[in-house]
Structure formats: C-alpha cells, structure tokens
C-alpha positions as CSV (number, residue, x, y, z in Angstrom):
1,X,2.3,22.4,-31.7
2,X,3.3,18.8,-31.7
3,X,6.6,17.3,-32.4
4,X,7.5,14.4,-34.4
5,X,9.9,11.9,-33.2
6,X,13.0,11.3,-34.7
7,X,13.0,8.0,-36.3
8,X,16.5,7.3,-34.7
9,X,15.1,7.8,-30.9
10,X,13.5,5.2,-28.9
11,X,11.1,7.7,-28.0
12,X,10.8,10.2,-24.2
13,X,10.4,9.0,-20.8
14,X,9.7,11.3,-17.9
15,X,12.8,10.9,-15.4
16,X,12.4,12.0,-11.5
17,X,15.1,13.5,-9.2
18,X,14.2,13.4,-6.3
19,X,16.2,14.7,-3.3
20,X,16.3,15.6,0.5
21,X,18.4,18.2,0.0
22,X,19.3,20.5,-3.4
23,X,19.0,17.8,-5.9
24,X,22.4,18.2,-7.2
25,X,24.1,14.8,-6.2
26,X,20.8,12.9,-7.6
27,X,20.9,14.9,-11.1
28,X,24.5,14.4,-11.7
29,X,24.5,10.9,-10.8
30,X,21.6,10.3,-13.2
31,X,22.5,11.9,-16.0
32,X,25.4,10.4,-16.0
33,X,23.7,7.1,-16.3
34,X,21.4,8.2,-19.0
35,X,24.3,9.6,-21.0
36,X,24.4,5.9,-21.7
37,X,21.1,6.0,-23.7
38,X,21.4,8.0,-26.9
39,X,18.4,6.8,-28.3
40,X,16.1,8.1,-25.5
41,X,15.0,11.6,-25.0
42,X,14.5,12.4,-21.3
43,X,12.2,15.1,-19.9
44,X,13.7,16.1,-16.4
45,X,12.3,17.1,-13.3
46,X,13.9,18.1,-10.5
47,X,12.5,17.7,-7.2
48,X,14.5,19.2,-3.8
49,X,13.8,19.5,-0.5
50,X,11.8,16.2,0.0
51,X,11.9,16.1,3.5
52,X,8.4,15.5,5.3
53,X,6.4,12.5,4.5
54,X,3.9,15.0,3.6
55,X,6.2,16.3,0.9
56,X,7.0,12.6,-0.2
57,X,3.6,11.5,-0.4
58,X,2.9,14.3,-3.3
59,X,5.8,13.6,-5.0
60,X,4.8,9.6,-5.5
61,X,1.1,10.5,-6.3
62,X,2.7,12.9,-9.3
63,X,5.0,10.1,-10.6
64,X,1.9,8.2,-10.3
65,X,-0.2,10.3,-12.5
66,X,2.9,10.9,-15.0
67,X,2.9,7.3,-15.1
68,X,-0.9,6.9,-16.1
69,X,-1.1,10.1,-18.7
70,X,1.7,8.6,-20.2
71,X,1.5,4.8,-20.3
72,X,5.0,4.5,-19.3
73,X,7.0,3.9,-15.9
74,X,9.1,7.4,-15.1
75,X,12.4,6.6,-14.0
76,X,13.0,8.1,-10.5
77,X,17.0,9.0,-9.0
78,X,16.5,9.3,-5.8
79,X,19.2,10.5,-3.0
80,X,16.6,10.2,-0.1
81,X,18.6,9.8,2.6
82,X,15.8,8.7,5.6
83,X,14.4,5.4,5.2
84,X,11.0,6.8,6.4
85,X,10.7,8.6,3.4
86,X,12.6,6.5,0.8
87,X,9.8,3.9,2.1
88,X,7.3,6.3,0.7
89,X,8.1,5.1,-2.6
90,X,7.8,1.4,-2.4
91,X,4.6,1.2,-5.0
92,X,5.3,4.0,-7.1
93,X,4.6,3.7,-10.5
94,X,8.0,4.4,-11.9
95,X,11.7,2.5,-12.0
96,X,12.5,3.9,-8.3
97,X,16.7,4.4,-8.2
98,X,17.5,4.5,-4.9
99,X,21.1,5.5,-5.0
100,X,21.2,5.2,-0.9
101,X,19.7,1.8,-0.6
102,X,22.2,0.6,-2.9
103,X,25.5,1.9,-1.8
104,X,25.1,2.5,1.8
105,X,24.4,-1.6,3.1
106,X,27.4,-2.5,1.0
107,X,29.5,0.3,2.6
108,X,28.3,-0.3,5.9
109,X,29.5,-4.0,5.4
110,X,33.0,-3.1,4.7
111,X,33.4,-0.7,7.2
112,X,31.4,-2.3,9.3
113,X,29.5,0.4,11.2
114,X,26.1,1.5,10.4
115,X,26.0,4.7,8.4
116,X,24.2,8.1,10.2
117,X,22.1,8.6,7.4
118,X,22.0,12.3,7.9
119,X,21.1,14.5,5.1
120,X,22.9,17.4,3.8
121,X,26.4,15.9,4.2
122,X,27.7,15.5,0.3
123,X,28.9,18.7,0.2
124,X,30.8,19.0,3.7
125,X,32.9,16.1,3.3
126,X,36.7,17.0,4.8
127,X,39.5,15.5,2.5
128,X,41.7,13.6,4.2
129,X,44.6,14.1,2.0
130,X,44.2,10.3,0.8
C-alpha cells in the first residue's frame, strides 16, 4: 500500500540517531532541530549503544545503503562521544551532525582544559546550585 505525498510537504528523508550510550540526548536534540522543518516528513531511527568500531562500521554501511535505495543523503545526530568511532563516519553517505565535534573544542577553549570525553555522563551531571 503506497502513500501519496501531501502536496504541502517537501517530501521524507531518513534521519539517524546515533549514540554511545541510550540515544536519548541525540534524539531530543534532533528533533528539536527538525521541529524547524514543517514541510519535511522524517522517518527516525534510533541507534544506541554504538560503542565498538565493529558496531560503528555497520551503522555507516546502513546509512550508506539508505542513502543509495533512496537517492537522498540521511541526516545523521550523532552524540558519539570517542573520536575513534565518530571518525568512523568521515565518508558516510548522509549529513553527519556531530553534536560533540561541535560543542566540545569551543568549550574546551573557554575553559581551557581539554574535555574527558567519557561516555555516559549526561545524565549524572551534579547541579551546582548556579
């Protein structure tokens, strides 16, 4: 059974999140983003516990293959915290969101220490009463 587009969407596009650890931070943080995009229709995959190369490899050759049956980049969110693993995904064939890579170098210039990049931590963060 197909269905037919509605004429008001821009049409579907496969979106990754892919995680280290449950996935949770990666989702919410991209779905907020493609809130944004009213005329799209996103079909989601959720991806946890990427944490072997092994397990990273597989996950780019399936965004590959999404990428060929469909004729269209996937967007990937990605929370990968080790930097062997995000480096799995240099050639995939999708829009590779790293949300690491881009918040953690300009962090680690302000505070000016390098970050632990441990995985796991999100949710275990003390409040410092701030």
């Amino acid at each position: 059974m197909s269905q037919k587009s509605d004429p008001g969407k821009a049409g579907r596009r496969t979106v990754f999140f892919v995680s280290d650890q449950t996935g949770v931070t990666a989702e919410t943080l991209g779905r907020s983003l493609l809130t944004q995009f009213e005329a799209h229709d996103f079909d989601q995959v959720t991806l946890p516990f990427i944490d072997s190369v092994d397990k990273a490899d597989e996950v780019v050759r399936r965004i590959n293959a999404v990428a060929a049956e469909e004729g269209r980049r996937p967007i990937v969110f990605s929370t990968l915290v080790q930097d062997e693993l995000r480096g799995r995904f240099a050639g995939v064939s999708g829009l590779f969101l790293d949300f690491f890579d881009a918040f953690l170098s300009p962090l680690e210039q302000e505070l000016q220490t390098r970050s632990s990049h441990t995985a796991g931590r999100a949710h275990g963060m003390n409040d410092s009463g701030a």
